[in-house]
Z-matrix of the N, CA and C atoms (Angstrom, degrees):
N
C 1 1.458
C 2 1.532 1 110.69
N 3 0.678 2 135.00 1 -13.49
C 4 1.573 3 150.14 2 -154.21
C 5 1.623 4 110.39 3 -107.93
N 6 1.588 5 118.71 4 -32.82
C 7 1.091 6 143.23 5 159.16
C 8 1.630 7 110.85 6 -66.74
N 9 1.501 8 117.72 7 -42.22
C 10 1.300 9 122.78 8 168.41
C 11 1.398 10 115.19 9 -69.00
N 12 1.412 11 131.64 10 -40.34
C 13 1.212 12 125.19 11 165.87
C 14 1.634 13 132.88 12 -74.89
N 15 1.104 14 110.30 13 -7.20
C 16 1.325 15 117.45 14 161.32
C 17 1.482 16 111.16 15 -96.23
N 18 1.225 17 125.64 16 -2.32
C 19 1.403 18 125.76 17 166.77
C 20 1.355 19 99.68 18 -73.50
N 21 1.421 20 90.88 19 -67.50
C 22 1.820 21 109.98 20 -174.13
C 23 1.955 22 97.58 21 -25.36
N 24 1.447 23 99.10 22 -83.22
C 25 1.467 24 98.06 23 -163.07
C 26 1.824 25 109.29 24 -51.74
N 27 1.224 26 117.88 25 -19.39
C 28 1.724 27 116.28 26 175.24
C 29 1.531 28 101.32 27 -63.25
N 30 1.253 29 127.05 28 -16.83
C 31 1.287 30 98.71 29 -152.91
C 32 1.634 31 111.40 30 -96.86
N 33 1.324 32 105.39 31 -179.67
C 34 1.675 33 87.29 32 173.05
C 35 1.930 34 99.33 33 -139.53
N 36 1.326 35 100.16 34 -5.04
C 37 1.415 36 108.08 35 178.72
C 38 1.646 37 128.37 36 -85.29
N 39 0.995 38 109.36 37 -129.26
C 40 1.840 39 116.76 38 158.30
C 41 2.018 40 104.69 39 -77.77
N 42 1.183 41 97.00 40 142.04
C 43 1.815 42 101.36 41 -178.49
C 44 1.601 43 104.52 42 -106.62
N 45 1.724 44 129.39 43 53.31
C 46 1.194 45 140.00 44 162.01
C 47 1.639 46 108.16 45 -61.89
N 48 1.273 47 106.15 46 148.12
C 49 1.573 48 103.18 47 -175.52
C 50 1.870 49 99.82 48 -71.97
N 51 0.976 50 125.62 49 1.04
C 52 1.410 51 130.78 50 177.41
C 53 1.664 52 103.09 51 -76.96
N 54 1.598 53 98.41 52 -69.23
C 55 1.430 54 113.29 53 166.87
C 56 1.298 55 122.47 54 -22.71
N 57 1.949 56 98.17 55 -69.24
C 58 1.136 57 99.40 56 178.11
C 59 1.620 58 138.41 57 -56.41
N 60 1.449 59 126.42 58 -3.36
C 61 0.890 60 154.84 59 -175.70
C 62 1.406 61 146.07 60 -105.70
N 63 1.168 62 93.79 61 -24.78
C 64 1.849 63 126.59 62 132.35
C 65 1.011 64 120.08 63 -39.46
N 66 0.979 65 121.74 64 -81.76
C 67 1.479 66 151.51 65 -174.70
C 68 1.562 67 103.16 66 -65.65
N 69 1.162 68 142.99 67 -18.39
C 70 1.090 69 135.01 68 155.18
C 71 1.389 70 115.94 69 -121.77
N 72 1.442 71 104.50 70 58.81
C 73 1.617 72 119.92 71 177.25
C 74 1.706 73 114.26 72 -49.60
N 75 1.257 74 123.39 73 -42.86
C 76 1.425 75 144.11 74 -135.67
C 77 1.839 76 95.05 75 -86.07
N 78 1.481 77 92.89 76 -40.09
C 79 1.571 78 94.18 77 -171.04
C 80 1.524 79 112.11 78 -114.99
N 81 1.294 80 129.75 79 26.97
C 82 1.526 81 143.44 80 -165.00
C 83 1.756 82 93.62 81 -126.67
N 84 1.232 83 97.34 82 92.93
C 85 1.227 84 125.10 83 172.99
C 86 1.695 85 117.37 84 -72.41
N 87 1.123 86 127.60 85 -58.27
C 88 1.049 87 159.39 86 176.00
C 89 1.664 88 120.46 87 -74.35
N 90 1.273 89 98.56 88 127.08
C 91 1.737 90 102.58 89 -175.04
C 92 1.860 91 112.95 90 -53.22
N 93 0.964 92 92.36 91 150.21
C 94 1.776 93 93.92 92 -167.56
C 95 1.396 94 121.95 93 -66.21
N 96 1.094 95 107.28 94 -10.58
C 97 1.882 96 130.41 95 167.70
C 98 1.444 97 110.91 96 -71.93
N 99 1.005 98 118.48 97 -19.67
C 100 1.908 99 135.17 98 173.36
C 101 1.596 100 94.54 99 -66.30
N 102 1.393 101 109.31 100 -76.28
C 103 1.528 102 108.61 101 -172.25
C 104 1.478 103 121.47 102 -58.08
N 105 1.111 104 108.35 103 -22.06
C 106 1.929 105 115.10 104 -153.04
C 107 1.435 106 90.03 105 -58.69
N 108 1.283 107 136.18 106 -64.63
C 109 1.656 108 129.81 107 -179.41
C 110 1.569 109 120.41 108 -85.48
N 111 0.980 110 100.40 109 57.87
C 112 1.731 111 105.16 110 -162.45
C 113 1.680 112 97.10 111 -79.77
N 114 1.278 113 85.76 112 -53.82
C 115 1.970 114 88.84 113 -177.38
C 116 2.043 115 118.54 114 -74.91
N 117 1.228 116 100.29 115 -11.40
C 118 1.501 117 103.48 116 177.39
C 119 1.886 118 96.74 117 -88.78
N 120 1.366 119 122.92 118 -28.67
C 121 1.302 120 86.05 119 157.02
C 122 1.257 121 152.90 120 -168.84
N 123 1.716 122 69.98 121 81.98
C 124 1.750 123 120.03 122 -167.56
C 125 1.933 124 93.46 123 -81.86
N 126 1.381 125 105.03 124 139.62
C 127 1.909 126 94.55 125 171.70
C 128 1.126 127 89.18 126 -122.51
N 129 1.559 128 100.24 127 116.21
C 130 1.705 129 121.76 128 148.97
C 131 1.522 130 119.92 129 -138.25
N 132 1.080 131 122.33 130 -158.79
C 133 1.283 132 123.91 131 167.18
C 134 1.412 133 94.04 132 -138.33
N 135 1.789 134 104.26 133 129.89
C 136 1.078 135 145.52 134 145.69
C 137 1.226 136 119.29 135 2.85
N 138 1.303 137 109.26 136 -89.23
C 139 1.386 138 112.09 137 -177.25
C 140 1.404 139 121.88 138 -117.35
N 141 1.088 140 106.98 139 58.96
C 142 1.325 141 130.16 140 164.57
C 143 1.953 142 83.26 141 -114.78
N 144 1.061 143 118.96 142 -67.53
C 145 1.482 144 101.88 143 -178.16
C 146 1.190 145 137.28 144 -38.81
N 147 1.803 146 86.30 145 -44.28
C 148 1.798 147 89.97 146 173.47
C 149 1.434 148 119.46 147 -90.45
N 150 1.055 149 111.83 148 36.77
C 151 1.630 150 139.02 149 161.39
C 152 1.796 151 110.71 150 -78.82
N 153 1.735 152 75.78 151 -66.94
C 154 2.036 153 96.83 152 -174.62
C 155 1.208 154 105.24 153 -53.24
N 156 1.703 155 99.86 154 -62.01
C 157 2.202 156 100.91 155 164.25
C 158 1.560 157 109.75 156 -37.20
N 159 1.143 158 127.58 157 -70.30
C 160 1.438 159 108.03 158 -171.20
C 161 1.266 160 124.40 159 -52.09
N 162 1.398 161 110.33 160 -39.63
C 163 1.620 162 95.19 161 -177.92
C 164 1.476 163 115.21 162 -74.93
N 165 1.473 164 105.02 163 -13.08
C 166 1.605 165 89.57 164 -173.98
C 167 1.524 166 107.46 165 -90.04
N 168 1.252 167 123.18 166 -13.66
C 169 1.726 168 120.61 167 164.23
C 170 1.733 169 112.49 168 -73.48
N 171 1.040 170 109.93 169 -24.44
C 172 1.204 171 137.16 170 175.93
C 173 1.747 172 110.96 171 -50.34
N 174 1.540 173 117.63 172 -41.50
C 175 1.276 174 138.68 173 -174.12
C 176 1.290 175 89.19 174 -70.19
N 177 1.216 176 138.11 175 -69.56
C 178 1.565 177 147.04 176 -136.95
C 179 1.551 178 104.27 177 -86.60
N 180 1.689 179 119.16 178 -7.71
C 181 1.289 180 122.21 179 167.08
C 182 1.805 181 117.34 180 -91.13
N 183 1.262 182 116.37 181 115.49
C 184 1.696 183 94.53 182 159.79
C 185 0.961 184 156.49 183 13.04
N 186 1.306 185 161.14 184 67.04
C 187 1.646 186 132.08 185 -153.99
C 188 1.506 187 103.75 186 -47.21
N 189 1.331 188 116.22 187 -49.77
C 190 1.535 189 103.70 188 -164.83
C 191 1.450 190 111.17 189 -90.07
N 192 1.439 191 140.03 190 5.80
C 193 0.876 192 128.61 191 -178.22
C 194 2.178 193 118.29 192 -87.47
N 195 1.082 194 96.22 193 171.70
C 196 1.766 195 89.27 194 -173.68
C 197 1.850 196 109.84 195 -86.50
N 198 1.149 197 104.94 196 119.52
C 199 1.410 198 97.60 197 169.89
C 200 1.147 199 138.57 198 -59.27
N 201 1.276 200 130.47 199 98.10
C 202 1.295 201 122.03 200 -172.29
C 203 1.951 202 111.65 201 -82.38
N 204 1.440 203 98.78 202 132.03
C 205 1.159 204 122.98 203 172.77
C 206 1.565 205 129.95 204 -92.05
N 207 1.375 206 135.40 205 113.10
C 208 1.030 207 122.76 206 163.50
C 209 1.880 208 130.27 207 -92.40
N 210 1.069 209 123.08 208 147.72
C 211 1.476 210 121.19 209 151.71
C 212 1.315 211 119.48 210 -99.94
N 213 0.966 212 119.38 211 166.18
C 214 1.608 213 130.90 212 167.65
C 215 1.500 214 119.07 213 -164.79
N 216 1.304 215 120.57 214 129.79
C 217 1.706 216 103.06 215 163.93
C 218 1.548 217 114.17 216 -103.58
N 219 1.279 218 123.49 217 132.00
C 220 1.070 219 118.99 218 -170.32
C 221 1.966 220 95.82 219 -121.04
N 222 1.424 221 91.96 220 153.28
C 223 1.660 222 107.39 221 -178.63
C 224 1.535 223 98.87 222 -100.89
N 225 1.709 224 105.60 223 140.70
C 226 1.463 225 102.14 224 171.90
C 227 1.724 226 93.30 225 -125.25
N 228 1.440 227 107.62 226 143.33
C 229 1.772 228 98.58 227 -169.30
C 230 1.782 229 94.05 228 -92.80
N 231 1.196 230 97.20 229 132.83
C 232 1.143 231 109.71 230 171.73
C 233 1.813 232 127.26 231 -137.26
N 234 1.191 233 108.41 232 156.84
C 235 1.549 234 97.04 233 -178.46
C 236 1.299 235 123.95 234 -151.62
N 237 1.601 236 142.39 235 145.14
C 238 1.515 237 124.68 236 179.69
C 239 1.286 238 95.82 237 131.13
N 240 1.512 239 97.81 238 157.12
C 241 1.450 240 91.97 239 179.21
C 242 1.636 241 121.38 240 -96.31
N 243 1.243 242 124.97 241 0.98
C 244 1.698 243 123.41 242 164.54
C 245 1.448 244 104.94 243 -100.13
N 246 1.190 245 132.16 244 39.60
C 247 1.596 246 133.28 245 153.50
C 248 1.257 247 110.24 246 -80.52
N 249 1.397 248 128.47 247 102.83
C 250 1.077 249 102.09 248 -175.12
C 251 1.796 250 135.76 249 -96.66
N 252 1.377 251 130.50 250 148.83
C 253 1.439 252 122.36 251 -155.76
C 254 1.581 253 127.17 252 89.16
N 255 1.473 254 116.64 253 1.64
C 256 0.994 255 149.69 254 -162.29
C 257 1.881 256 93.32 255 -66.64
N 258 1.227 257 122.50 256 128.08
C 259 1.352 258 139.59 257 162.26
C 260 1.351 259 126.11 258 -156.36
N 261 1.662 260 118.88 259 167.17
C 262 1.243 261 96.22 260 -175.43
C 263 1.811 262 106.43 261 -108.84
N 264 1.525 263 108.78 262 145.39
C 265 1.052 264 118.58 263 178.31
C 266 1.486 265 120.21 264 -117.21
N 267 1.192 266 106.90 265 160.11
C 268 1.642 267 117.33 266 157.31
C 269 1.500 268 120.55 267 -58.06
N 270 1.788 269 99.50 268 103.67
C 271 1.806 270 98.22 269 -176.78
C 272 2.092 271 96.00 270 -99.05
N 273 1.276 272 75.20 271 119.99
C 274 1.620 273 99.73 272 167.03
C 275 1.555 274 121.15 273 -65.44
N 276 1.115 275 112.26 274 -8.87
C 277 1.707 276 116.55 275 166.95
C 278 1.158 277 93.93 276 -99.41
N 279 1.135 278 162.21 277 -92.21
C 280 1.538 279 147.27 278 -122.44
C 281 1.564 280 105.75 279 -89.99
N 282 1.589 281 123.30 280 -13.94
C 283 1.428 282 125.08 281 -175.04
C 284 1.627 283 101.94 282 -75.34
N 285 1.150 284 120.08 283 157.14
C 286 1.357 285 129.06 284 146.28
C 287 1.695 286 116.89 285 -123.61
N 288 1.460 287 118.94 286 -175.71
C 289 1.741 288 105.03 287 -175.94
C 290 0.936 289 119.02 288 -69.70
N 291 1.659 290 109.38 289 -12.88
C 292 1.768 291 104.43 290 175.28
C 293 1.341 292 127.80 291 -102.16
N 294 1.522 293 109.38 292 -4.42
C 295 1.401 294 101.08 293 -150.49
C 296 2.305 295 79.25 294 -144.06
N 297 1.725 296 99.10 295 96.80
C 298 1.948 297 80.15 296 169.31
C 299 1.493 298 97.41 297 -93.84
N 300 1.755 299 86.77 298 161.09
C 301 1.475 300 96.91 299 -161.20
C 302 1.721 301 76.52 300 -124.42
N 303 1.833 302 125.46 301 133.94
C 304 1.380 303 117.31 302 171.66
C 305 2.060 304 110.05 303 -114.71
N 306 0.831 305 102.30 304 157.25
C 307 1.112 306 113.74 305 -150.35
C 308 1.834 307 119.26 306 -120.17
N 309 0.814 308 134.70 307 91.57
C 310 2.011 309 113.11 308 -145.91
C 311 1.946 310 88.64 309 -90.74
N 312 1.034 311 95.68 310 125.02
C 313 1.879 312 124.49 311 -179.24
C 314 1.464 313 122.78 312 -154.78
N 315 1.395 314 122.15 313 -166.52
C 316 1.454 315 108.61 314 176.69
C 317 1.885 316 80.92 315 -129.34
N 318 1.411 317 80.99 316 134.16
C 319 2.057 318 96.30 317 165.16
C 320 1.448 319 115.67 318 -97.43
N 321 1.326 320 94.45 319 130.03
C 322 1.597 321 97.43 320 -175.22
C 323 1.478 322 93.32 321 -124.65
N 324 1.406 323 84.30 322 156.23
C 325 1.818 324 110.25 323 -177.38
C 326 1.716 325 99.69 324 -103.27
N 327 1.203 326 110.13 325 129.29
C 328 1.018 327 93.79 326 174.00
C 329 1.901 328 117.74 327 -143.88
N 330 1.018 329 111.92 328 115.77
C 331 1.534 330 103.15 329 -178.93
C 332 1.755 331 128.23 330 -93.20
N 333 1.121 332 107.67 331 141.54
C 334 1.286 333 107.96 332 -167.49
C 335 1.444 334 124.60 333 -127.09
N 336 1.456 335 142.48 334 144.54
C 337 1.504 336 123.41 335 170.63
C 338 1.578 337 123.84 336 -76.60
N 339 1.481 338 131.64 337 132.78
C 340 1.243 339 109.23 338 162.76
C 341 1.720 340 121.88 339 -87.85
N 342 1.137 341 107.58 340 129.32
C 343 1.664 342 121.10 341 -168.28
C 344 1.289 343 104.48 342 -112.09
N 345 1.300 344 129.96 343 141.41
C 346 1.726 345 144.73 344 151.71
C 347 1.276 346 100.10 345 -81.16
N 348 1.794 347 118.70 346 119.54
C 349 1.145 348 110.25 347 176.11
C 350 1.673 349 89.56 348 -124.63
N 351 1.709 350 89.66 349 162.79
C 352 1.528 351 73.77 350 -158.12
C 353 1.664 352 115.65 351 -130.71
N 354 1.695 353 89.42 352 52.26
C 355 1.357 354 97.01 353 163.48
C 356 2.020 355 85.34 354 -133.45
N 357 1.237 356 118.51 355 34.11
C 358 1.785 357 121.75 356 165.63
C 359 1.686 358 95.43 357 -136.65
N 360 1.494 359 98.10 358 147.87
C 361 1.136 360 98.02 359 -170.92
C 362 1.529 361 105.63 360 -93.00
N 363 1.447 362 105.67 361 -35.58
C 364 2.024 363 112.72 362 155.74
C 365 1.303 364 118.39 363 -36.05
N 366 1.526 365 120.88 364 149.80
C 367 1.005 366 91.53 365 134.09
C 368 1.541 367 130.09 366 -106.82
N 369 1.605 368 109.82 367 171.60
C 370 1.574 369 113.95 368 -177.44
C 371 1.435 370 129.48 369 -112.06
N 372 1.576 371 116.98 370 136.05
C 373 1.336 372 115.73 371 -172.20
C 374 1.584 373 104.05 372 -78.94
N 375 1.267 374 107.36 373 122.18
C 376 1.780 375 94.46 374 164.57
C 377 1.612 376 114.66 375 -122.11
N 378 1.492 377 100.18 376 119.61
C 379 1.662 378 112.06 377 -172.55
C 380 1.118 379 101.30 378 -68.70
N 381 1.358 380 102.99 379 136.09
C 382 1.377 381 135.79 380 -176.56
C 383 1.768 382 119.47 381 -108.94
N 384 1.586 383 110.16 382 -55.11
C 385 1.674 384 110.97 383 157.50
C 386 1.361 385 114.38 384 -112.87
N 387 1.155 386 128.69 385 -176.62
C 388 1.260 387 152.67 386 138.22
C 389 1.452 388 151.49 387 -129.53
N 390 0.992 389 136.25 388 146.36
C 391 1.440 390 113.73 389 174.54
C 392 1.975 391 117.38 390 -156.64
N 393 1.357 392 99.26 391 146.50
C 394 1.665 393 110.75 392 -158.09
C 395 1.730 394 84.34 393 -74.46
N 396 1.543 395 103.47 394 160.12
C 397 1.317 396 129.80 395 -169.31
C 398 1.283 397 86.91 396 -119.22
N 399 1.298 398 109.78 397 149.45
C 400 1.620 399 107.81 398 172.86
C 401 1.938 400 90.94 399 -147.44
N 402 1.126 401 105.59 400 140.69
C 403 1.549 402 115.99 401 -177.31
C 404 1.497 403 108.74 402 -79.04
N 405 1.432 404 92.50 403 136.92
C 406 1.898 405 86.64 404 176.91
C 407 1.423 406 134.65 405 -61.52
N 408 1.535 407 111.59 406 18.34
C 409 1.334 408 139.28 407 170.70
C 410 1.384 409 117.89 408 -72.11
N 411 1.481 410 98.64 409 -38.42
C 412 1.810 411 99.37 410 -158.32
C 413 1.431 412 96.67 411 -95.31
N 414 1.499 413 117.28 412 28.41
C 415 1.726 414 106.77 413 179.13
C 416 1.633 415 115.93 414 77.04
N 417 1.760 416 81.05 415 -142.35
C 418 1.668 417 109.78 416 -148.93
C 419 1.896 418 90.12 417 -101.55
N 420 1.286 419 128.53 418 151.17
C 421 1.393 420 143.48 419 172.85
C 422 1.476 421 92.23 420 -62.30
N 423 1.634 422 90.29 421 123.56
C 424 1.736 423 115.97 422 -169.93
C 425 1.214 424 100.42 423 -77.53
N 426 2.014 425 134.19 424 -15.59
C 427 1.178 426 127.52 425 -150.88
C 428 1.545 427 113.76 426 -76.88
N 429 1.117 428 128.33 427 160.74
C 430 1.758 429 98.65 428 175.47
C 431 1.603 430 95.84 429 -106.92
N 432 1.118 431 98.36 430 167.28
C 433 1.506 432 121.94 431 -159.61
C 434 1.182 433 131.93 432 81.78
N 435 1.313 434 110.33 433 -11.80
C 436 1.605 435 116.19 434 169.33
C 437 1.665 436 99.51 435 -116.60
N 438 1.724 437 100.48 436 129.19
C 439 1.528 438 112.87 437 -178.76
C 440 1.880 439 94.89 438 -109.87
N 441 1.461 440 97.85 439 159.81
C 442 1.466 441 112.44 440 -179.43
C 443 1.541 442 137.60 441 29.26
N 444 1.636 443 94.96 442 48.94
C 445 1.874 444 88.99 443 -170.99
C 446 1.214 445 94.31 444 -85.58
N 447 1.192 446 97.66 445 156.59
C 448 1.962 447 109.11 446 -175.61
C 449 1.614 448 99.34 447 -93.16
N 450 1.434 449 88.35 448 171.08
C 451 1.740 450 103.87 449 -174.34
C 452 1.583 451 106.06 450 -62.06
N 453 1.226 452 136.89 451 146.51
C 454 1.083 453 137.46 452 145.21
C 455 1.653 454 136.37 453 -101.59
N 456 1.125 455 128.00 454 127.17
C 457 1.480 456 128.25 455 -168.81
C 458 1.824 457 107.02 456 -91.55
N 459 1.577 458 121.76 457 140.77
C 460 0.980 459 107.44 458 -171.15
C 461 1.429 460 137.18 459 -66.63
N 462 1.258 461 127.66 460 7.94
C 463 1.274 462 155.57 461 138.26
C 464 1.914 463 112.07 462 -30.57
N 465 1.380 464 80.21 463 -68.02
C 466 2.116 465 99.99 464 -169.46
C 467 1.837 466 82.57 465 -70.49
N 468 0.929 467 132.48 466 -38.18
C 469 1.581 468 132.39 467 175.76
C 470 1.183 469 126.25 468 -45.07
N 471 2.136 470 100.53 469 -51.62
C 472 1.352 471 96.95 470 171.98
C 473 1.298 472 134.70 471 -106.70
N 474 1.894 473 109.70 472 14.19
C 475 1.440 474 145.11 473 145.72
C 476 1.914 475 107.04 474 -40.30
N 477 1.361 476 85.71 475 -59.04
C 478 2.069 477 95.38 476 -170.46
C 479 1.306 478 94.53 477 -54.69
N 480 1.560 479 116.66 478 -66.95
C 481 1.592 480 127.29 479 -168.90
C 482 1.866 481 117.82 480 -41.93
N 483 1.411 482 101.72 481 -56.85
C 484 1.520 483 102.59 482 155.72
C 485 1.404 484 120.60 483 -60.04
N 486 0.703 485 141.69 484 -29.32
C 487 1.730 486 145.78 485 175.68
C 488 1.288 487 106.33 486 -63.55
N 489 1.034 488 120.62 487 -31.94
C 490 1.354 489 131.60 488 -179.06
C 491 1.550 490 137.16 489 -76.86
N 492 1.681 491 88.43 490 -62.63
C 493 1.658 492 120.60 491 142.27
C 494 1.831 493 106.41 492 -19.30
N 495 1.331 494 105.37 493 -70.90
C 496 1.551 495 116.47 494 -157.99
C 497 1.430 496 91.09 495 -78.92
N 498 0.924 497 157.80 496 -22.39
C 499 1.389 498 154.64 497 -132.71
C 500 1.739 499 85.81 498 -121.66
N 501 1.344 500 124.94 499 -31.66
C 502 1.687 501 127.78 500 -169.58
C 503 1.901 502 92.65 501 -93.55
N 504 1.382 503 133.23 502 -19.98
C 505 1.316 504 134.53 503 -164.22
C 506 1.704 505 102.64 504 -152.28
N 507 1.532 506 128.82 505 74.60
C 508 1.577 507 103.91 506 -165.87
C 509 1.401 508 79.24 507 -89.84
N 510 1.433 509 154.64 508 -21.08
C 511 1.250 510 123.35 509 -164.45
C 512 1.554 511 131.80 510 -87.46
N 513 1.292 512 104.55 511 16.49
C 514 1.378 513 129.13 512 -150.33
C 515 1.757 514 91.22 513 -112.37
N 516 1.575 515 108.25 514 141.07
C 517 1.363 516 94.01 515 179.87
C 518 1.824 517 110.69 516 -94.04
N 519 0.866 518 116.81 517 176.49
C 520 1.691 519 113.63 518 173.72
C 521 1.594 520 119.44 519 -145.73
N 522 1.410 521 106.36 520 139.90
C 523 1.634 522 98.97 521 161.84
C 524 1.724 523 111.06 522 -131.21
N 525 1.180 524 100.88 523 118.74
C 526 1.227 525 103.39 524 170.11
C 527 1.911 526 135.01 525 -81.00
């Protein structure tokens, strides 16, 4: 994993674990099929990490300044039948206003901080949560132990994610 994150930060293109791995030729020991599921099966919990992530982007912000928050939903194309969460969506690159083009992938919500870092002259969003979209097609939450959660729209998605956010920093102001 560590090899993946120094890819990650080498890169300047798309951040695919392929990508990422390129780009950190020097220290990628291991055939690139080693890394490709590194995080599927890695055991942690989630957001307990993106806890540690927040506070540590968290450092590089102000105390008194306002946090700016981003959302985004982004489409990842995907296909097959053990993908799991897999539906088809509206891809915003190939659509135009006249013509939608849908696309079967998993949509993720994803929120991020924008930071001034200050060896970039941009500034940069660095995602902090995420979360899978699932279409009101595919039902009821497959997980067991949880009975009857209702559908969520990515809105109520990035409602939870801020709720959360503030609940990890309430004294901190925010604009999303």
């Amino acid at each position: 994993s560590c090899v993946l994150l120094r890819g990650a930060i080498l890169s300047n293109g798309s951040r695919t674990t392929t990508e990422c791995l390129r780009n950190a030729w020097p220290w990628a020991t291991k055939h690139f099929s080693s890394y490709e599921n590194v995080l599927s099966r890695a055991k942690m919990n989630e957001l307990k990490m993106a806890r540690i992530l927040f506070e540590m982007v968290l450092r590089l912000v102000d105390k008194n300044a306002v946090i700016e928050l981003i959302v985004d939903e982004t489409l990842v194309r995907r296909y097959g039948p053990y993908v799991y969460g897999v539906s088809m969506h509206r891809d915003a690159v190939r659509s135009t206003r006249s013509n939608c083009r849908m696309t079967s992938g998993n949509m993720w919500v994803v929120m991020a901080i924008a930071v001034k870092l200050p060896f970039l002259e941009n500034v940069v969003a660095l995602p902090i949560l995420s979360s899978l979209y699932k279409s009101p097609k595919q039902g009821k939450c497959e997980r067991p132990g949880i009975k009857d959660r209702k559908h969520r729209t990515p809105m109520e998605l990035a409602k939870l994610m801020f709720m959360t956010v503030y609940r990890w920093a309430p004294d901190r102001k925010y604009r999303l």
